[in-house]
N, C-alpha and C positions, 0 to 999 in steps of 0.2 A: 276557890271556895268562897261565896260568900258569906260572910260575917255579919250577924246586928253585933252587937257589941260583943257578945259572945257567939258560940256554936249551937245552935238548937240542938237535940236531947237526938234527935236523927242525922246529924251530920252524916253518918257514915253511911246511911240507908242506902240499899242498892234502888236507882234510879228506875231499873226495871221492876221493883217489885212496888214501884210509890210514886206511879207517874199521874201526872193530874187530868182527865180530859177535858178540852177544850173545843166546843162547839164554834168553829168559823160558817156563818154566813154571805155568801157574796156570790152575786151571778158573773162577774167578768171574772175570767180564768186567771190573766197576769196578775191580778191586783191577790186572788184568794191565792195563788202560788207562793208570791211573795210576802206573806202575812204567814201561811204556813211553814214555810222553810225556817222563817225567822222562832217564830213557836217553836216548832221541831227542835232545835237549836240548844235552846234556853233548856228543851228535854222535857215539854208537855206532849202531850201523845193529842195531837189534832184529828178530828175527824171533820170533812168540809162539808157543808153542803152550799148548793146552788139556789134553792128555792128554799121558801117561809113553809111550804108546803114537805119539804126532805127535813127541816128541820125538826117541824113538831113530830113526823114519823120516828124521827130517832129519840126525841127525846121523850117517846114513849116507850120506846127499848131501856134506857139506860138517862139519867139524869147527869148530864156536864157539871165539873167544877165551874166553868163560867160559859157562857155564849158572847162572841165578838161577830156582829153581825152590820150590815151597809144596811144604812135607811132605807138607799134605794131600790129594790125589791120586785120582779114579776110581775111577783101574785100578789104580792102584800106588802107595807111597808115594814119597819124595822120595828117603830112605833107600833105596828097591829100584834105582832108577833110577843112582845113586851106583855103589853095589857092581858094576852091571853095564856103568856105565864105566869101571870099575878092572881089569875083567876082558879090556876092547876096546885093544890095545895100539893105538887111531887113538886113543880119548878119555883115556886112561888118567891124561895129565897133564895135563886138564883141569881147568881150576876149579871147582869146584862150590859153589856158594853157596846156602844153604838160606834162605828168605825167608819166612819164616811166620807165623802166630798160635799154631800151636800150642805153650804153655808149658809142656807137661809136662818134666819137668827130665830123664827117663832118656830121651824122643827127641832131646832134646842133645845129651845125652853119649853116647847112640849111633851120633847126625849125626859128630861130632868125632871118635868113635874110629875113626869107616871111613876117615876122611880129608878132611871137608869143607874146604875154605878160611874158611868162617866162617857162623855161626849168628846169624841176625837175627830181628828179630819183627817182626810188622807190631802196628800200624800206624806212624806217625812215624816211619820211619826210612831214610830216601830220601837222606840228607846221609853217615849210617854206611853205607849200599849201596855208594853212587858211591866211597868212602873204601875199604872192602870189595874192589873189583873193581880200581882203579889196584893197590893191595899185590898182591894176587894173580897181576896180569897186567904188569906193566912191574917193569921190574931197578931205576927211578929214579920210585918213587909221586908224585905232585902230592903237593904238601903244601895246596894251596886250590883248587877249583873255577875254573875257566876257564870263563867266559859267552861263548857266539857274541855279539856284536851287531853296533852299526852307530851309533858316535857321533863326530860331528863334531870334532875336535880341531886344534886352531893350534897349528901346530911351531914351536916360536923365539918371538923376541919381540924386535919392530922398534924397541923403545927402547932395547935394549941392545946388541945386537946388529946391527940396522942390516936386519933382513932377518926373517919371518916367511909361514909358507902356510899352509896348512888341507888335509888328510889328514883318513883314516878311520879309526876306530879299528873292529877287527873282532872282536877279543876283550880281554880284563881279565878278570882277577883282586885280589885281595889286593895282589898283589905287584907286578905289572907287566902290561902291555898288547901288542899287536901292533899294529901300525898299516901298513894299507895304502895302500902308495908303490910309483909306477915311478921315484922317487930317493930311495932312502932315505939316511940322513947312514954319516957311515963310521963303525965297528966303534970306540966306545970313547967317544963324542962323549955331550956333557953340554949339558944345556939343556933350559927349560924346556916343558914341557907344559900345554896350557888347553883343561879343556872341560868340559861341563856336563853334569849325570843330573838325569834326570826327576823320580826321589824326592826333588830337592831343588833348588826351585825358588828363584831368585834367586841360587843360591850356582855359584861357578864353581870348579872343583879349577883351578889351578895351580901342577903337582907337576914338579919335577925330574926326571929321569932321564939314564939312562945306557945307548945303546946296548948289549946284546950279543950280536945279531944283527944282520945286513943281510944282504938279496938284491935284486941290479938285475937277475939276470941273465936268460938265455934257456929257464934251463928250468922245462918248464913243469909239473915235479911241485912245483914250492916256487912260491907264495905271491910278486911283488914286495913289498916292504914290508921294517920292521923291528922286533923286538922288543926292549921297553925295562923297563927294572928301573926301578922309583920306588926312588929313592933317601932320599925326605923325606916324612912322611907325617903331620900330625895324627891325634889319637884321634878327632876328630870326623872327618874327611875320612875314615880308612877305616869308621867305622860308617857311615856314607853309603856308601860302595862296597859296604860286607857287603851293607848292608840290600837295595841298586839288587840286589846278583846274587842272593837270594836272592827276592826278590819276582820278578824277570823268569823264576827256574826253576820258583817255584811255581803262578804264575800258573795256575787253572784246576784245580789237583791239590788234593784235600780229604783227604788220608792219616788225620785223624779220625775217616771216614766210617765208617759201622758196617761191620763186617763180614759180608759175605753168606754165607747159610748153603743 
């Protein structure tokens, strides 16, 4: 679970009822696969198009939470596409996000003076993307990537405390976790957490934390479970976290790959 210093008021939210769409533009296949997969991921719900032309069509259907789209373009540049969403008071205050190879330095500053949200370059840059689109589109950015998963975790610990269970952990971060519970502990409650990632075998995290979130309840846009802030954290223990979330998003993305022409 990612954390700004606390849990926003939707921690719990189910993923599927609150997913953000994101408009990819890009004509070469490998590069918009790999820009989707990585969205996908993070649990934006992508829709791609190929052409400037596929794009304004949809986004006459339905207005994106953001557009991440290649300068370089068929029918149009990235740049043409931009201007004539500043011109649409539906997309006007959209985000636009330029995502390219191309490094000539005056279509930067051309990108930037129309009003882009930010200029990226491909390749490697899938980590400043996801960083990119949170600023852009939320009043309270992540400050760390939040990984879906699905890891076993022992809540409490029966030496100390007389009483311990085993919950799911659904997402982590850097900072802190979600863990899904139909009882989760109440609102402030401290104790420790145990449980194990694959990139490090033998070794068991257990980290402290501190309730500040909980939902038991019946509705069913939010999540039962609870979200929890590590409070204690080794320099080893989180290079092990970095490393587990950053391998589980790359898995299968080669952002080195050459670029298709």
């Amino acid at each position: 679970m990612t954390m700004n210093e606390t849990p926003s008021p939707d921690a719990g939210q189910d993923p599927a009822l609150n997913q953000q769409i994101i408009l990819v533009v890009d004509a070469r296949p490998l590069r918009q696969f790999y820009t989707s997969i990585f969205l996908q991921r993070l649990k934006y719900q992508v829709i791609m198009a190929k052409t400037a032309e596929d794009a304004q069509l949809f986004m006459g259907l339905t207005v994106p939470q953001a557009v991440v789209a290649d300068h370089d373009l068929p029918d149009m540049s990235g740049l043409e596409i931009l201007k004539r969403m500043r011109q649409d008071h539906r997309t006007r205050n959209v985000p636009f996000i330029v995502y390219t190879a191309n490094r000539n330095p005056e279509v930067r500053q051309t990108c930037e003076a129309a009003g882009c949200a930010a200029f990226l370059y491909h390749p490697s840059n899938l980590e400043g993307l996801y960083a990119s689109i949170q600023k852009a589109t939320q009043a309270r950015p992540r400050k760390f990537v939040r990984l879906s998963t699905a890891l076993d975790v022992v809540v409490g610990d029966a030496r100390t405390t007389g009483a311990a269970r085993q919950d799911l952990i659904v997402a982590i971060s850097e900072q802190g976790m979600f863990v899904s519970t139909k009882t989760p502990l109440e609102y402030g409650s401290i104790l420790p957490f145990t449980f194990h990632l694959p990139n490090a075998p033998g070794w068991f995290f257990r980290l402290e934390g501190q309730v500040l979130y909980s939902h038991a309840g019946a509705d069913k846009r939010k999540l039962p479970g609870m979200a929890v802030k590590f409070l204690k954290m080794s320099d080893q223990e989180r290079e092990f976290l970095k490393d587990f979330i950053k391998q589980e998003l790359m898995e299968g993305i080669a952002p080195e790959a050459p670029v298709e022409r």
